[in-house]
C-alpha positions in Angstrom: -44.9 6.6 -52.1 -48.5 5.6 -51.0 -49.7 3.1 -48.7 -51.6 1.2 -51.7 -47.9 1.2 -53.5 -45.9 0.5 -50.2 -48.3 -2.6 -49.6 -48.0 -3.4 -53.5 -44.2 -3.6 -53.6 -44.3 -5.6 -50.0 -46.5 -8.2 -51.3 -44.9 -8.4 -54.7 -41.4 -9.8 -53.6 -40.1 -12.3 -55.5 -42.9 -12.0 -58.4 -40.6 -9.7 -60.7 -43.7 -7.3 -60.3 -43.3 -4.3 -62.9 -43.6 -1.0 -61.3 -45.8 0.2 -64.0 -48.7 -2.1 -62.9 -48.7 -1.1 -59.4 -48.7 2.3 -60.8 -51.8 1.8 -63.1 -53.7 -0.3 -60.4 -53.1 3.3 -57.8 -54.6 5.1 -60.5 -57.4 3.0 -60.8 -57.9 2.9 -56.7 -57.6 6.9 -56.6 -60.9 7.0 -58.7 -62.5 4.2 -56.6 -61.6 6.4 -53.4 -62.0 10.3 -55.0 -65.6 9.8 -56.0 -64.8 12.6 -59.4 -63.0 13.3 -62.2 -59.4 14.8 -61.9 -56.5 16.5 -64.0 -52.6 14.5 -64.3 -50.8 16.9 -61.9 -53.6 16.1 -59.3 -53.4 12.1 -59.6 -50.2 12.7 -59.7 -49.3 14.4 -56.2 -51.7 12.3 -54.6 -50.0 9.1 -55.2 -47.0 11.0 -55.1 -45.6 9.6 -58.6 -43.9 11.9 -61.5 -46.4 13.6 -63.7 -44.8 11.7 -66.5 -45.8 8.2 -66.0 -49.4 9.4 -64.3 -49.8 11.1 -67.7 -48.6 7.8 -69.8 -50.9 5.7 -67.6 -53.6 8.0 -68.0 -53.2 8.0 -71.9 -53.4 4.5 -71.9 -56.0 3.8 -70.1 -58.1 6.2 -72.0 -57.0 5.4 -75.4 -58.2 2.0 -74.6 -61.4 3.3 -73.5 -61.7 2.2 -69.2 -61.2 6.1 -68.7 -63.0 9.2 -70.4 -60.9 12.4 -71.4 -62.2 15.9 -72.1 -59.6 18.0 -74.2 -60.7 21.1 -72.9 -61.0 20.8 -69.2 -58.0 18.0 -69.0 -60.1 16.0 -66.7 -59.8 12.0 -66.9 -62.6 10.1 -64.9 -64.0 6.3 -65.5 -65.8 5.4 -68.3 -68.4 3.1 -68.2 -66.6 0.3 -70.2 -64.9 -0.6 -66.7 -68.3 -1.4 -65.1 -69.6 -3.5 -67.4 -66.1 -5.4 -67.7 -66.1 -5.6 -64.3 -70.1 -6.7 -64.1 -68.9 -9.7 -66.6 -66.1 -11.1 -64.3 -68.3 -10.9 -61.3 -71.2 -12.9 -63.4 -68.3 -15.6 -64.8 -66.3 -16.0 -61.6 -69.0 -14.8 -58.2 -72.2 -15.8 -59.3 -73.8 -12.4 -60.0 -74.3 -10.4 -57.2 -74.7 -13.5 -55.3 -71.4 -12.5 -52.9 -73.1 -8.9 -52.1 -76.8 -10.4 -51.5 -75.3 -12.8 -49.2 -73.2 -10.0 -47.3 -76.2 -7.7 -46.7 -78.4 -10.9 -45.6 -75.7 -11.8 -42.5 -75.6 -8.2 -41.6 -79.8 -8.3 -41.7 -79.3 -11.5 -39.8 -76.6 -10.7 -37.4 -76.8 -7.0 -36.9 -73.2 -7.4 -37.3 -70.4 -6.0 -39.8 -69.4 -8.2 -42.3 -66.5 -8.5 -43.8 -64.7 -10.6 -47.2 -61.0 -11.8 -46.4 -59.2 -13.1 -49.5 -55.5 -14.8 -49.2 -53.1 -13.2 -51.6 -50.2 -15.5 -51.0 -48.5 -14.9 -47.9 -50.9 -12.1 -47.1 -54.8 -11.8 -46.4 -56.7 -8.7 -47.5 -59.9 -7.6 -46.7 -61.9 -7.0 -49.7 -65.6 -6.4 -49.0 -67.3 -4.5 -46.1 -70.8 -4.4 -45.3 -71.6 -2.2 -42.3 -73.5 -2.6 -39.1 -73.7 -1.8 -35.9 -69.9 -1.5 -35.6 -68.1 0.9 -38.1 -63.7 0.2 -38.4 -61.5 2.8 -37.9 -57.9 2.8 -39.1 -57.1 1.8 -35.0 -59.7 -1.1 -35.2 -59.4 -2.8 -38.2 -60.8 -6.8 -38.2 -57.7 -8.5 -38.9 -55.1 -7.6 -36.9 -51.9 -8.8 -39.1 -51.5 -8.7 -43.1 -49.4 -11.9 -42.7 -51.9 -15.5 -43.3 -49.0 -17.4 -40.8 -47.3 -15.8 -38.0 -45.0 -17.2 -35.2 -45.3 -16.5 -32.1 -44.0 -17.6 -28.3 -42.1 -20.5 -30.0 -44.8 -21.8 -32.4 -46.3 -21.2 -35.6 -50.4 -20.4 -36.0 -52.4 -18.6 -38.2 -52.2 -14.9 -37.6 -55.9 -14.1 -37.3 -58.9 -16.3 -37.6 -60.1 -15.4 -40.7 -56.8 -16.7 -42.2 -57.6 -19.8 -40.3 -60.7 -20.4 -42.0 -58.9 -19.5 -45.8 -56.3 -22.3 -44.7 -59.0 -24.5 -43.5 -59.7 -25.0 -47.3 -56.1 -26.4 -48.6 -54.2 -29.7 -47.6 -51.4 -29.7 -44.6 -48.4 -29.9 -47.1 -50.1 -26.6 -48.8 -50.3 -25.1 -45.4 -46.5 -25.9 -44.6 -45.3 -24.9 -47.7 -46.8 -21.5 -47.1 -45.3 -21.1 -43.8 -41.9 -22.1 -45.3 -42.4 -19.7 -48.1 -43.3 -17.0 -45.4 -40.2 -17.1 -43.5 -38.1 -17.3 -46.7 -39.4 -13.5 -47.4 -38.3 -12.6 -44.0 -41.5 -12.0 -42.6 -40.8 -14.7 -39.2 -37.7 -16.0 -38.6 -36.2 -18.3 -40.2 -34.6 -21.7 -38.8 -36.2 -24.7 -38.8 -39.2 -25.0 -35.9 -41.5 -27.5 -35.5 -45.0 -26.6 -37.7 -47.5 -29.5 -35.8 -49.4 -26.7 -33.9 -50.2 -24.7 -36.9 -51.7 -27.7 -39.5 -53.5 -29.0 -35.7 -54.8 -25.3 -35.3 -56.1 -25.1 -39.1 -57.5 -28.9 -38.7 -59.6 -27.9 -35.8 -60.9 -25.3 -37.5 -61.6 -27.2 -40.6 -63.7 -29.5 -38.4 -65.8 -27.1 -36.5 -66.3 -25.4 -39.9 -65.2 -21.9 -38.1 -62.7 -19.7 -36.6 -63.5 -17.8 -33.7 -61.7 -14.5 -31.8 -62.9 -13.2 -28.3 -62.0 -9.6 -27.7 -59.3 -9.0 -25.0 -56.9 -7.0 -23.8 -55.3 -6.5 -27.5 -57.9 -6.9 -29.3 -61.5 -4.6 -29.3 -63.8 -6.3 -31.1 -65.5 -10.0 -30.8 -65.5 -11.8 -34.4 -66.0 -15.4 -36.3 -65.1 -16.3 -39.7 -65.9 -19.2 -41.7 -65.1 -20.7 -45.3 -66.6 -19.4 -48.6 -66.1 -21.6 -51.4 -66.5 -19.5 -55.0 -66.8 -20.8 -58.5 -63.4 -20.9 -59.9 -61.5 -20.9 -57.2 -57.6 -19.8 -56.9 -57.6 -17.9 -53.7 -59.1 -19.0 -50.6 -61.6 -16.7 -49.5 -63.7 -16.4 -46.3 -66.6 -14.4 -44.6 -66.9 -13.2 -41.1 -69.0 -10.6 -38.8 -67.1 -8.3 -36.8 -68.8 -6.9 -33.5 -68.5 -5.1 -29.9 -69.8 -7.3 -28.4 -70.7 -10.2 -30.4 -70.9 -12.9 -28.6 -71.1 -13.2 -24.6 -71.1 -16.9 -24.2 -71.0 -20.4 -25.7 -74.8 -19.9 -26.5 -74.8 -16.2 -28.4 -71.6 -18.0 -30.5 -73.6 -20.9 -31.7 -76.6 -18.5 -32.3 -74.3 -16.1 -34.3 -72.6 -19.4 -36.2 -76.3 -20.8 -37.1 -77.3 -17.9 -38.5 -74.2 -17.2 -40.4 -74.1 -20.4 -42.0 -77.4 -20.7 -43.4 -77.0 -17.7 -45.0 -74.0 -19.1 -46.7 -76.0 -22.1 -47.7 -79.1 -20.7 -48.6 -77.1 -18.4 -51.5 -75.2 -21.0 -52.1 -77.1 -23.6 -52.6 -79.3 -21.3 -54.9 -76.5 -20.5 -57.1 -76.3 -24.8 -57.6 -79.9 -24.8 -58.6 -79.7 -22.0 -61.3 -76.4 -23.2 -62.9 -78.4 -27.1 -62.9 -81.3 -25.7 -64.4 -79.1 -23.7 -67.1 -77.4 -27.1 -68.2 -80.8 -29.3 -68.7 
């Protein structure tokens, strides 16, 4: 099984997920990270799934036009139907390209590597990267644990501090009732424990407007993360820049924060002029 299936099935506990949709979303992800067309038996042993339900996904998704199929060579790759579908939910629900501009301008800004955290329930996923003068490595990636909430020497926090600034966004009974949720699928102990340090954690951080981590010991790289509201919203999202170093003192933090926040307002407070011209 792959890592994008593993990771699938982990998050999917308790949803009554169907197998087939993880399935269909790998086959999707092998064209996002193969760059070409391929044949079944190829998507097939690299997601390491029976050429039988690679080839039913594959029919499917061609007769319903997001792949292309050529009869004689037996090679499936993406048509351009999924672009433009994809193009219409980025307009409808992200403003555009709005999201990306505003990634490339805090790396201009910054000279740091930005990253886009979304919460996707008990876990947090990075889901945009913009590069700069540091480049991840599977050894070195920006947030350290999948888990939003972890528990650690007798108390409950958030796990990195990009999730801090996702649950910066919801209300304290939202924030316990993820925590609870998080140890009923096993992924801290259960029992009850005492939750004040992790809603006084995420309140603090709601109030400075940002969530910082030094580099130490256990962890390479200096980064802040702060709130990113999005029209529509459902999941809490949130973008940081990632560095080594970032930040060497009080000073270059509040430097790094100014800039990064009036990038998010300048884009932001673009997108509310355009959608108040579009309604007079």
């Amino acid at each position: 099984m792959s890592s994008s299936s593993q990771q699938g099935e982990g998050r999917s506990r308790g949803r009554g997920s169907v197998k087939s949709c993880l399935r269909t979303l790998e086959v999707i992800e092998y064209f996002m990270r193969s760059g070409g067309p391929a044949r079944t038996i190829e998507i097939s042993e690299a997601l390491g799934i029976p050429n039988s339900s690679a080839d039913e996904i594959l029919r499917t998704l061609a007769a319903t036009g997001y792949l292309g199929y050529n009869q004689t060579s037996k090679l499936y790759a993406p048509s351009y139907k999924m672009v433009t579908n994809v193009g219409s939910i980025e307009r409808s629900f992200f403003g555009g390209g709005r999201i990306a501009d505003m990634m490339e301008d805090m790396r201009q800004e910054t000279g740091a590597t930005v990253f886009l955290t979304q919460q996707n329930d008990c876990w947090m996923e990075s889901i945009a990267e913009m590069p700069g003068s540091w480049i991840a490595s599977p050894d070195t990636q920006p947030c350290y644990a999948n888990e939003m909430i972890c528990f650690d020497r007798n108390s409950w926090r958030p796990a990195t501090n990009f999730a801090a600034a996702m649950l910066a966004q919801q209300s304290n009974v939202a924030i316990v009732q993820l925590a609870t949720r998080t140890q009923r699928l096993g992924l801290v102990p259960k029992g009850p424990k005492l939750m004040k340090n992790l809603v006084d954690r995420i309140a603090n951080t709601r109030t400075r407007g940002f969530a910082l981590c030094r580099r130490n010991a256990g962890i390479p790289v200096d980064s802040i993360a702060i709130p990113l509201r999005v029209a529509h919203p459902v999941a809490s999202y949130a973008i940081g820049v990632v560095g080594d170093p970032l930040f060497e003192n009080d000073n270059d933090v509040r430097s790094m924060l100014s800039a990064m926040q009036s990038v998010v307002y300048r884009h932001t407070d673009g997108a509310r002029r355009r959608a108040g011209a579009a309604l007079q």
